[in-house]
MIKE-154185 format. One line per 3 residues: their letters; for each residue x, y, z of C-alpha. Coordinates in steps of 0.1 Angstrom, whole numbers, always signed. Example, Ala and Ser with C-alpha at 12.3 -4.5 7.8 and 13.67 -1.06 7.14 Angstrom:
<nodes>
as> +123/-45/+78  +137/-11/+71
</nodes>
This chain:
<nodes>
xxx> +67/+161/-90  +60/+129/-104  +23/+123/-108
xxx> +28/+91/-88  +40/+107/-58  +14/+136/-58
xxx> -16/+117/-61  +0/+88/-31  +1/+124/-13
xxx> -36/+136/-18  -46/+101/-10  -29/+100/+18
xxx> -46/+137/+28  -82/+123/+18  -79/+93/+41
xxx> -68/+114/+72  -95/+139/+66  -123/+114/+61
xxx> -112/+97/+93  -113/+130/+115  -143/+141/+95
xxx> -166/+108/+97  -145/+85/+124  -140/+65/+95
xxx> -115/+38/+105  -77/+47/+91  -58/+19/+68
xxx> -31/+17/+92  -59/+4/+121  -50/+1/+158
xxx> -64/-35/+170  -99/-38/+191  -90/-36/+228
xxx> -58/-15/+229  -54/+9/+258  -61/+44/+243
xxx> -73/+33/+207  -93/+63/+199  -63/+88/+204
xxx> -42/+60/+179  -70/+67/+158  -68/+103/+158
xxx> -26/+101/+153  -31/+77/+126  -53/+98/+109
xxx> -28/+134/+117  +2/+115/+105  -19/+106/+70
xxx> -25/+144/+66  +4/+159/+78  +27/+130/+54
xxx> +3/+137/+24  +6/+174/+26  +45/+178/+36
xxx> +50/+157/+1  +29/+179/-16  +54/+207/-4
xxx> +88/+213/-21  +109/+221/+14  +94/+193/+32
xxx> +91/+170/+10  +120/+150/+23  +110/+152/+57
xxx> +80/+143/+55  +89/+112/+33  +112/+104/+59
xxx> +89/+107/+89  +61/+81/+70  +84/+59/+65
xxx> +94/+56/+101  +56/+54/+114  +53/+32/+91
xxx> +77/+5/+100  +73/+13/+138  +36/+8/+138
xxx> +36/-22/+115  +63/-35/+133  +45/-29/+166
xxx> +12/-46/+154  +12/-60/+122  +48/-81/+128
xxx> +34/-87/+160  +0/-104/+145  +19/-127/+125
xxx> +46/-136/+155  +19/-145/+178  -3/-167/+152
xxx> +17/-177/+125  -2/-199/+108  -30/-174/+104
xxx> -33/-161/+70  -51/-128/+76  -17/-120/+102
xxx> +1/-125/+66  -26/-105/+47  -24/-80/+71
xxx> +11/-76/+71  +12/-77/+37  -13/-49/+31
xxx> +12/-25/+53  +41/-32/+32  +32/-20/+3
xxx> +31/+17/+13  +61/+10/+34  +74/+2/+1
xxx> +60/+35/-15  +77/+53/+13  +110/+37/+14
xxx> +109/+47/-28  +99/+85/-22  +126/+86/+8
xxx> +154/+73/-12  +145/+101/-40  +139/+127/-21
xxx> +168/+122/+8  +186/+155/+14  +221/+153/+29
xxx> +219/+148/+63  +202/+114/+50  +222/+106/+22
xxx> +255/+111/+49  +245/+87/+76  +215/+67/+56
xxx> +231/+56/+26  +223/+22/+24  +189/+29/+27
xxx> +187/+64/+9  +207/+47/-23  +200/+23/-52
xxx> +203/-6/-24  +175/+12/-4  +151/+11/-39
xxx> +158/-23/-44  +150/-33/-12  +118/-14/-15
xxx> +111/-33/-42  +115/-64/-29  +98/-62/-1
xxx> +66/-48/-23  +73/-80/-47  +70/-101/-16
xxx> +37/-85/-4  +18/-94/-35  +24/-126/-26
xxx> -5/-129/-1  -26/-109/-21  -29/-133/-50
xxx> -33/-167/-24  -60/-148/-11  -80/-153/-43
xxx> -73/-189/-40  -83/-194/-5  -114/-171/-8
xxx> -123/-181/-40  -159/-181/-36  -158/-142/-22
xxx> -134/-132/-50  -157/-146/-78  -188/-131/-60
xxx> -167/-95/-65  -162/-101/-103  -188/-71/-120
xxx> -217/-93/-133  -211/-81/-171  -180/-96/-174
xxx> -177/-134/-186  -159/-164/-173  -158/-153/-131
xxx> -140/-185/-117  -114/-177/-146  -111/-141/-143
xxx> -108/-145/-105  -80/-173/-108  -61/-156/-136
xxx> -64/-123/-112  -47/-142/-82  -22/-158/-102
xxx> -11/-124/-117  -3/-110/-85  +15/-138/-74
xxx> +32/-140/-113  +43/-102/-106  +56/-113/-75
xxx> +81/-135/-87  +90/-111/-116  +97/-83/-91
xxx> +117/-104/-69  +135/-123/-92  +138/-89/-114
xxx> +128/-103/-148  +107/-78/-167  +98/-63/-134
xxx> +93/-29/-147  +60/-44/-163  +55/-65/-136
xxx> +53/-35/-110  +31/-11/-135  +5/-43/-147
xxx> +2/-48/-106  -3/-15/-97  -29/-16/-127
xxx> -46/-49/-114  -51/-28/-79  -65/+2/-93
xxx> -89/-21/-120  -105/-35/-85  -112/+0/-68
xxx> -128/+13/-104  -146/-22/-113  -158/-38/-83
xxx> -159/-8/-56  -172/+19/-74  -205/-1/-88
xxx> -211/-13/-57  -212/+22/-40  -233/+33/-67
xxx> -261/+6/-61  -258/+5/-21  -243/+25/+11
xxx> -212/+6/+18  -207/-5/+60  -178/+8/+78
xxx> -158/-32/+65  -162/-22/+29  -153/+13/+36
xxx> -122/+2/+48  -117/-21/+20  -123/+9/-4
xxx> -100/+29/+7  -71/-1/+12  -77/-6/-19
xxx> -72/+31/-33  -43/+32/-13  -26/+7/-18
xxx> -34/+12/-57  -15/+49/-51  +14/+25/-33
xxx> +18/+6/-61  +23/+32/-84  +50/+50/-68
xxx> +69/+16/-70  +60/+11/-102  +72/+46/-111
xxx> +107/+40/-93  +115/+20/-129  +115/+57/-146
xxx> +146/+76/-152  +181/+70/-134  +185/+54/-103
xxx> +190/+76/-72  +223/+96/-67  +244/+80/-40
</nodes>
């Protein structure tokens, strides 16, 4: 297995486990107020395990990529699409919606490699090289919010920049403008290869610069918790996109 894949897996059973464990709030989280939101909690948390560990596994790999990719859609669909239809003009709706598309777009990649058959059969547009490029799209589109968001939280995003490092209105622009420079370069498929690994890379530099210190020096409330491990996530997400680049393209 590509190493990609396996470590989007064990994140994927960390995250579940931590959430049973500590009632730590999943990625994928239910909004305040919603009938039954503990048990969401809990299914969130068993469909992160049981994904993570039936990827792990050889004879279900393929269904399990299959069944996170349908939670994935119906729950984002159900909550996250449903955010940004009812208040359009708010840009956390977009954030939000953004931040569950990228490992919709790490599952739509492992689904179309790992299809079996039955999927291949009746699934073909989505289980081929159309499905991967469409996975890639739709994680090129995604950065997009992720890069205005150091724009229209500047002051925040240069408050995050590690202390040691020089220039922090410069390093937090040039940041936001590579995501949204990757964007455009996935999308418009010109050197998207690098695009998709120096993303992924710009992700993982956040989690290993900015979270980690601050865990080291402080206890982290359950906000930043959830930031952490979006952000380690959705670093893993990336990857497995970026990864989709290697080698041939999926049989048909």
């Amino acid at each position: 297995m590509r190493a990609a894949t396996v470590t989007f897996a064990l994140i994927l059973v960390a995250l579940g486990i931590t959430g049973l464990v500590r009632d730590y709030e999943p990625l994928w989280l239910p909004p305040d107020g919603l009938p039954a939101r503990a048990a969401l909690m809990i299914l969130c948390n068993a469909v992160s395990i049981a994904s993570g560990v039936g990827l792990l596994l050889r004879h279900t790999s393929a269904l399990a990529a299959r069944v996170l990719l349908v939670y994935l859609v119906v729950w984002s669909s159900m909550f996250r699409l449903y955010d940004l239809v009812t208040a359009p003009g708010e840009f956390g709706a977009w954030d939000g919606l953004a931040e569950a598309a990228l490992p919709i777009a790490a599952a739509w990649v492992l689904y179309t490699r790992l299809a079996t058959g039955w999927d291949r059969r009746w699934c073909r547009r989505i289980a081929g090289d159309t499905g991967v490029r469409i996975a890639r799209v739709l994680y090129g589109l995604a950065l997009i919010p992720f890069g205005l968001a150091h724009f229209l939280y500047l002051d925040r995003t240069v408050s995050m920049v590690p202390s040691w490092l020089p220039a922090h209105m410069a390093l937090a622009c040039f940041t936001g403008g590579a995501f949204i420079a990757a964007s455009v370069a996935i999308v418009v498929g010109i050197c998207a290869r690098w695009a998709a690994a120096l993303s992924a890379l710009e992700m993982g530099l956040v989690t290993v610069l900015v979270w980690i210190p601050i865990m080291w020096q402080r206890s982290l409330d359950p906000f930043e918790w959830i930031e952490v491990g979006a952000s380690v996530a959705l670093t893993a997400a990336g990857w497995v996109v970026a990864e989709s680049y290697r080698g041939p393209s999926p049989a048909r």
